[in-house]
C-alpha positions as CSV (number, residue, x, y, z in Angstrom):
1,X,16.8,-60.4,-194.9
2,X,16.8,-57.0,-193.1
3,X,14.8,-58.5,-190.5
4,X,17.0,-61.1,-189.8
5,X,20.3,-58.8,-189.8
6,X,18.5,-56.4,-187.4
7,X,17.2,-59.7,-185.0
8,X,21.5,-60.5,-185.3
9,X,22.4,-57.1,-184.2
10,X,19.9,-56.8,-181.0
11,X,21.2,-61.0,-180.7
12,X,24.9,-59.2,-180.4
13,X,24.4,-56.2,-178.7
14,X,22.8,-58.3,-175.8
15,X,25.5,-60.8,-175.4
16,X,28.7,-58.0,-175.9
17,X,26.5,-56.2,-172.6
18,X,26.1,-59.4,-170.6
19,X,29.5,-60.0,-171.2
20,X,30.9,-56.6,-170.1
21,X,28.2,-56.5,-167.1
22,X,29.9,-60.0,-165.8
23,X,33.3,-58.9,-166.0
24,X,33.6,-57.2,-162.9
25,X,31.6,-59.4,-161.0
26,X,33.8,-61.9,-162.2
27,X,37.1,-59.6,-161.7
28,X,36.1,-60.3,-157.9
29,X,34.6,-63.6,-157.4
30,X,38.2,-65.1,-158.7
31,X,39.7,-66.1,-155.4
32,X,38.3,-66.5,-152.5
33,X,41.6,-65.8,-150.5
34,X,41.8,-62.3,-152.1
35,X,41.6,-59.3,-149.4
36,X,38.2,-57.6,-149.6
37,X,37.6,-54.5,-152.2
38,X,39.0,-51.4,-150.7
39,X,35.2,-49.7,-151.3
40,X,34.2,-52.3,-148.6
41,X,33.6,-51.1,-144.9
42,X,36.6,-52.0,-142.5
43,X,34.5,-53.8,-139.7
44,X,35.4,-53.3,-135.8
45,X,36.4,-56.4,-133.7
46,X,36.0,-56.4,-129.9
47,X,37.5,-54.1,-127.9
48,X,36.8,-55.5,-124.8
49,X,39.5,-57.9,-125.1
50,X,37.5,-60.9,-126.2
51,X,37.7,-63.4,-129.5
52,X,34.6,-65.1,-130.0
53,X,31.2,-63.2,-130.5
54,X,27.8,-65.4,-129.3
55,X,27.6,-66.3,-133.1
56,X,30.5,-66.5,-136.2
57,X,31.2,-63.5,-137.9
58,X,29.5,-64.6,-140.8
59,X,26.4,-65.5,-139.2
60,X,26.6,-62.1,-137.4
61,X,26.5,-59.9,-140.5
62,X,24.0,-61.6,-142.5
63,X,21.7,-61.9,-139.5
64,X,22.5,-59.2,-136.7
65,X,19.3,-57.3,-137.5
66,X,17.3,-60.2,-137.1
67,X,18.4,-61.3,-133.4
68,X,18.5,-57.4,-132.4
69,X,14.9,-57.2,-133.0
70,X,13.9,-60.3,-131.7
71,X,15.6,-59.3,-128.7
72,X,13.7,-56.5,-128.5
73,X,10.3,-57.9,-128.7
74,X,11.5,-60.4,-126.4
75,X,12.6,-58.1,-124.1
76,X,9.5,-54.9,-124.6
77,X,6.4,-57.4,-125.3
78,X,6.9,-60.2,-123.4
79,X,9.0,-58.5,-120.4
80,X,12.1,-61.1,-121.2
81,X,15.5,-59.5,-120.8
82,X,18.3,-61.7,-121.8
83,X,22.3,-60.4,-122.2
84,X,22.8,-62.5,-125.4
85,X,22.1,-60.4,-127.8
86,X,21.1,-57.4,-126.0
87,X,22.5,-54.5,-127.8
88,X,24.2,-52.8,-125.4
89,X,26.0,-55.8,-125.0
90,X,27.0,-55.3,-128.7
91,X,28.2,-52.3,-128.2
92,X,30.5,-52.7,-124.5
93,X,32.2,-55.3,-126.7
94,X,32.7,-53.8,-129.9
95,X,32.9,-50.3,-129.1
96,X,36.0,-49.0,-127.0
97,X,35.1,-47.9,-123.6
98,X,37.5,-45.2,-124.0
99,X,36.2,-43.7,-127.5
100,X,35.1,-40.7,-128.2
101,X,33.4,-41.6,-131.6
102,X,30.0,-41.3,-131.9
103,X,27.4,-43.2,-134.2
104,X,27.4,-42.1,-137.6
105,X,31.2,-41.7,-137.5
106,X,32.7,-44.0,-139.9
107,X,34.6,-45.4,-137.0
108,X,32.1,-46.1,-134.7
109,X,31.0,-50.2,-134.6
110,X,26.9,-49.9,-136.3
111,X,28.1,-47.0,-137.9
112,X,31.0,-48.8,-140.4
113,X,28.7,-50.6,-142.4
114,X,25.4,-48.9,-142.3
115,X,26.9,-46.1,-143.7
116,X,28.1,-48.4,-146.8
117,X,24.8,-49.9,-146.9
118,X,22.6,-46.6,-146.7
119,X,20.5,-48.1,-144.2
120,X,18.6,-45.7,-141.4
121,X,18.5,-46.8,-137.6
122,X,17.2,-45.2,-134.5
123,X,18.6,-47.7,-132.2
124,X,20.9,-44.5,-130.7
125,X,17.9,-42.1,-130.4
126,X,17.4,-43.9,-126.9
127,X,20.2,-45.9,-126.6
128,X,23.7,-45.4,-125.7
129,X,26.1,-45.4,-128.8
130,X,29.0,-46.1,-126.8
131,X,29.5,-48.3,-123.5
132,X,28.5,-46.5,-120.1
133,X,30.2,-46.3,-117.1
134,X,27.0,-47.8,-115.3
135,X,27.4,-50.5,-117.8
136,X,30.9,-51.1,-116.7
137,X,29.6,-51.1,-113.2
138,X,26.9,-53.5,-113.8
139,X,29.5,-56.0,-115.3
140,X,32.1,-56.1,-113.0
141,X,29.2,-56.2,-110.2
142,X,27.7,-59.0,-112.4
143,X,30.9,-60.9,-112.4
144,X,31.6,-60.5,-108.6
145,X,28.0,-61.9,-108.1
146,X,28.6,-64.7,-110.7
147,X,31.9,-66.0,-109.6
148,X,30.5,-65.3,-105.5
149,X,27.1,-67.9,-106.7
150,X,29.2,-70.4,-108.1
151,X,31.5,-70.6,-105.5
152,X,28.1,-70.6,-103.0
153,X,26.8,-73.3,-105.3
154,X,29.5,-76.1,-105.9
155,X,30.1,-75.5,-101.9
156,X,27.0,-76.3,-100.9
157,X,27.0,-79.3,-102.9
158,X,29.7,-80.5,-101.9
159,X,28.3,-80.0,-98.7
160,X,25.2,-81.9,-100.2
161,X,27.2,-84.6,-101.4
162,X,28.8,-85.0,-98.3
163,X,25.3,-85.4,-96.2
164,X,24.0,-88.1,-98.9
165,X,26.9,-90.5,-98.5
């Protein structure tokens, strides 16, 4: 009989735990239309005056890692450079071209919610933490060439057009 009472104690002790160690999982996971803890990092948008990133938020933050370092084997094994998910591209849209904050500020972009996760990088040991003016030169020479080919390009098929007919 002893046995048995002591088997119902442990039997009791282990669901009164389970119980109180589900409440506050529960406490949050009530509504889905409920603003986010307050503990939780507050998470930059673009800066650069743009609304869609190259993949849904949600995508973004459960997978960001994995597309910056395929990037950069892309882009340091294989010689590929791409703009898609290039991470200074990352950063001249999500981190103000004006702003003086620096990685590991709480306010910087990468910095937000790897210092809520406790998770290291080096990225900024050799890359810019905020966007450069050569970077801002590049684009705006990037666009000028951009908009100057496809201009080039639908006139000469036009012109094309025009010689076929």
């Amino acid at each position: 009989m002893l046995q048995f009472t002591k088997l119902m104690h442990k039997f009791l002790f282990t669901i009164t735990a389970c119980a109180m160690l589900a409440l506050p999982v529960q406490v949050f996971a009530d509504d889905e239309s409920a603003e986010k803890p307050s503990f939780a990092p507050e998470i930059p948008h673009p800066t650069n005056g743009s609304t869609k990133c190259v993949r849904s938020e949600d995508e973004m933050k459960k997978n960001h890692m994995n597309y910056i370092l395929h990037q950069r084997d892309e882009t340091m094994h294989k010689g590929i450079r791409t703009e898609t998910f290039a991470l200074h591209e990352c950063i001249n849209c999500h981190v103000d071209k004006n702003s003086n904050v620096r990685f590991g500020d709480p306010r910087h972009f990468c910095s937000s919610c790897h210092n809520y996760a406790g998770v290291s990088i080096d990225c900024f040991q050799c890359h810019n933490d905020r966007p450069s003016e050569e970077d801002n030169d590049k684009q705006a020479l990037s666009n000028t060439v951009s908009r100057q080919i496809i201009a080039g390009t639908s006139a000469n098929n036009s012109a094309e057009g025009t010689m076929n007919d």
